[in-house]
C-alpha positions as CSV (number, residue, x, y, z in Angstrom):
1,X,36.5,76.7,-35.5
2,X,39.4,75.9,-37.7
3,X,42.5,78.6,-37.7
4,X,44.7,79.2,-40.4
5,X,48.0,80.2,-40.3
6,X,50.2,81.9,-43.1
7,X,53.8,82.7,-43.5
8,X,55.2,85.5,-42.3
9,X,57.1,87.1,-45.0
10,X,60.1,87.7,-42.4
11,X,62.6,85.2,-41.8
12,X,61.3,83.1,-39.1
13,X,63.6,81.1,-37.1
14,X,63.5,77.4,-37.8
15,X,62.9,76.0,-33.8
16,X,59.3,78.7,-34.1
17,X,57.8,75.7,-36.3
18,X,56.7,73.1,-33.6
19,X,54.8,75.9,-31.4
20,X,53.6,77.7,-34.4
21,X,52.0,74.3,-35.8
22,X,50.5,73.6,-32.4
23,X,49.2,77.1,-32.2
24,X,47.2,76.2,-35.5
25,X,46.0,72.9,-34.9
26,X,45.0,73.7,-31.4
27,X,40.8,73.9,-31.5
28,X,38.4,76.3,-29.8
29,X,37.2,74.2,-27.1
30,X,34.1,75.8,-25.4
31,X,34.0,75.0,-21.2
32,X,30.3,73.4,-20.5
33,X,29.0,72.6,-17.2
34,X,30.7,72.5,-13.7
35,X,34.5,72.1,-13.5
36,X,35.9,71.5,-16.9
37,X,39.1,71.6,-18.2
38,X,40.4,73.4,-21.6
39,X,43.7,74.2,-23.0
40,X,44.5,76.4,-26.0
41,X,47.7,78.2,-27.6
42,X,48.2,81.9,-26.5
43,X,50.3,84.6,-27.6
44,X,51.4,87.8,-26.0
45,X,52.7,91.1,-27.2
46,X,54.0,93.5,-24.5
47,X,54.3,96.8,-25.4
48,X,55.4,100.6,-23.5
49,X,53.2,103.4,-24.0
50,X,54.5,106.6,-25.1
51,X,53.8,109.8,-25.8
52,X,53.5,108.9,-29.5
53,X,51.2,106.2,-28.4
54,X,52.3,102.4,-28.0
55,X,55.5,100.7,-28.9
56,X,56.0,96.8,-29.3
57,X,58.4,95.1,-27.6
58,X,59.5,92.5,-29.8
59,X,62.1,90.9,-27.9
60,X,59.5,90.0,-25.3
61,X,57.0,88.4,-27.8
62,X,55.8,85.4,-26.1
63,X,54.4,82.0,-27.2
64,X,53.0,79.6,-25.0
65,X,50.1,76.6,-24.8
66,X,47.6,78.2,-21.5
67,X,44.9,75.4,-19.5
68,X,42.2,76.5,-17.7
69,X,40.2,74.6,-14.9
70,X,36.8,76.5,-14.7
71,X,33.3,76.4,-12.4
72,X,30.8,77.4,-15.4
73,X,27.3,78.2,-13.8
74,X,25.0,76.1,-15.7
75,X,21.4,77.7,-17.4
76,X,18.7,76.9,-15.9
77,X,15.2,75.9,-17.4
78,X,12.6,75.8,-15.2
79,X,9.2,74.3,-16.1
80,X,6.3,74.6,-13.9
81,X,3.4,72.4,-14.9
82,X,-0.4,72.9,-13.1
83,X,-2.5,69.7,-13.1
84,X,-6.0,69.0,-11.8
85,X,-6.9,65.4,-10.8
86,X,-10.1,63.8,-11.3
87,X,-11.1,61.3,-8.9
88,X,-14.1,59.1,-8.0
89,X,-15.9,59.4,-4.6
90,X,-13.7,56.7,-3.3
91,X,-10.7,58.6,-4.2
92,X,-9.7,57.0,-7.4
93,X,-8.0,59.0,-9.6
94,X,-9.7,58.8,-13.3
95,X,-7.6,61.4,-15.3
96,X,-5.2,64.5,-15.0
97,X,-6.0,67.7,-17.2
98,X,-2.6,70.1,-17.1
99,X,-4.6,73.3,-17.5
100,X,-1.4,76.0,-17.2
101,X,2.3,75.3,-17.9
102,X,5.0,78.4,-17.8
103,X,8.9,78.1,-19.0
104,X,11.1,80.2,-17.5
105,X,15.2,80.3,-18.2
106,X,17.7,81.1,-15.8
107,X,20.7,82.1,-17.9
108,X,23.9,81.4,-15.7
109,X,26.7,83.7,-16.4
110,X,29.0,83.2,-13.7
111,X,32.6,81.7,-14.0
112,X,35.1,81.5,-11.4
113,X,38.6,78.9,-12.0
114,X,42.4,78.9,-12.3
115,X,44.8,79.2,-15.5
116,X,48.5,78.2,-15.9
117,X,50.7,79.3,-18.4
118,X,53.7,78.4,-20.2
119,X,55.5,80.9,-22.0
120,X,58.7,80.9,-24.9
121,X,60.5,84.4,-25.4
122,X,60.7,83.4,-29.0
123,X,63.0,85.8,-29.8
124,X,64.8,86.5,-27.1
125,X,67.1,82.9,-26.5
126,X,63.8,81.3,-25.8
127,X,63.8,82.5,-22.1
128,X,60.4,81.0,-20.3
129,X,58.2,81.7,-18.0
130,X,55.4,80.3,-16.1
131,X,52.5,81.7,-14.4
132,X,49.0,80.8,-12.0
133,X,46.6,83.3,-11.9
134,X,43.2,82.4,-10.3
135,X,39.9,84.5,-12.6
136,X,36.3,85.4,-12.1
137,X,33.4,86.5,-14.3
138,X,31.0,86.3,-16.7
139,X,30.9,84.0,-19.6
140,X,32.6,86.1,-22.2
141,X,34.7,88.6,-19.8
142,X,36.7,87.7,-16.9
143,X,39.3,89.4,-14.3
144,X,42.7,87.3,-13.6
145,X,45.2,88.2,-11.1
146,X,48.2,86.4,-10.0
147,X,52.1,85.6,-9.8
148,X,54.5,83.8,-12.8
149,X,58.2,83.2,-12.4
150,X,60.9,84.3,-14.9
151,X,63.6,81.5,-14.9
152,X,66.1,84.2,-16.5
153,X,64.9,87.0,-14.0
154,X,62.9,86.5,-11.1
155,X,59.0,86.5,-9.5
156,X,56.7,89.0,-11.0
157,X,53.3,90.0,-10.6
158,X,50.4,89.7,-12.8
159,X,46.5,90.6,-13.6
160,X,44.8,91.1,-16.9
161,X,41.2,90.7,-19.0
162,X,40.4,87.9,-20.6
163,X,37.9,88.1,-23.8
164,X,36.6,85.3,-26.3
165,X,39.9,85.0,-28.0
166,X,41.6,87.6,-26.8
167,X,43.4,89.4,-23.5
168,X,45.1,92.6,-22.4
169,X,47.0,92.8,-18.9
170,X,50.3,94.1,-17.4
171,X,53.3,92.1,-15.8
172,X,55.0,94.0,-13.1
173,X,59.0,92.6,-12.5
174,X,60.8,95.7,-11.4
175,X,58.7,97.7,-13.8
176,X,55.3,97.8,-15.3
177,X,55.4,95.8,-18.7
178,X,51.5,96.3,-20.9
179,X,50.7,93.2,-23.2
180,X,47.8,92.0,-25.4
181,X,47.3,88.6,-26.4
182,X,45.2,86.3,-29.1
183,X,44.3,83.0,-27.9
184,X,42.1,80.5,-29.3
185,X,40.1,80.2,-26.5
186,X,36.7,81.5,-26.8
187,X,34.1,82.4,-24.6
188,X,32.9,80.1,-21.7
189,X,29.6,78.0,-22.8
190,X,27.6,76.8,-19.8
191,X,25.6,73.3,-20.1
192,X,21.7,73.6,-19.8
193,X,19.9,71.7,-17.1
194,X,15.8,71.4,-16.8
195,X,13.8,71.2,-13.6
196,X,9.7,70.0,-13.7
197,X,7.8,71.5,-10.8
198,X,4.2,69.7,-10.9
199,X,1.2,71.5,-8.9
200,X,-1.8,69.7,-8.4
201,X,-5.0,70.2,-7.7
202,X,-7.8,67.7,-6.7
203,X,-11.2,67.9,-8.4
């Protein structure tokens, strides 16, 4: 998937270009079979929620590059293959006739892993912060919960939703903080695998 990015017609400031181009140039990379590795460009948006609805925190916008090490269950096709052998009255075998044969899939939609984040307050003196959550699910939806350290303010707590390309959560350092978040990782894409069962029967 290429990504495009476009100017803002604000006044960006000039140390944004680096992460921005790396946010850009970054590809989807899918996660296939068991315990791969990705790493994509994220940002988050916190935001309060009032009673006129929610309010974006600006200061707080935050830019960062996010790696994931995953456990995709893998799909399963399973073929089962019924075979009668012809033999001779001594017990040599003339010729095999495969009378029935079934296909069935096994579509495995479990992921479980760990992500680690990096994070730049771009607006806000370029304050970072790190974080390790540990996140289970399905292939396109997964829970994350887990702890980050501000090195301007202190530990903090977090736990979110992950989507194809997208997240929501909430950071909790002395108060609750919402955020949502575009990433250009997409959904988990397990490898296929095919198994042969042969059942014979003699004739």
């Amino acid at each position: 998937m290429k990504t495009t990015c476009r100017p803002h017609p604000l006044a960006v400031p000039y140390r944004i270009g680096p992460l921005v181009a790396l946010f850009c140039l970054l590809a989807t990379q899918p996660a296939l079979a068991d315990n791969e590795f990705r790493i994509g460009a994220l940002v988050q948006v916190p935001f309060t929620v009032t009673g006129s609805g929610p309010v974006i925190d600006q200061n707080g916008i935050r830019l960062g590059l996010t790696g994931q090490y995953a456990d995709v269950e893998e799909d399963k096709i399973i073929i089962n293959r019924y075979i009668d052998n012809y033999s001779t009255a001594d017990g040599r075998l003339t010729r095999q006739v495969v009378t029935r044969e079934t296909v069935k899939k096994d579509d495995g939609n479990r992921v479980f892993g760990l992500e680690a984040n990096l994070f730049f307050e771009i607006f806000n003196e370029w304050n970072s912060t790190v974080e390790l959550l540990g996140f289970y699910g399905t292939n396109a939806i997964q829970g994350a919960l887990g702890a980050g350290y501000s090195f301007t303010h202190d530990l903090f707590l977090v736990g979110k939703l992950m989507f194809p390309y997208s997240e929501i959560g909430v950071r909790y350092l002395y108060q609750p903080e919402f955020f949502f978040g575009v990433k250009t990782l997409g959904s988990f894409d397990p490898d296929t695998s095919t198994y042969q069962n042969d059942f014979f029967t003699n004739r």
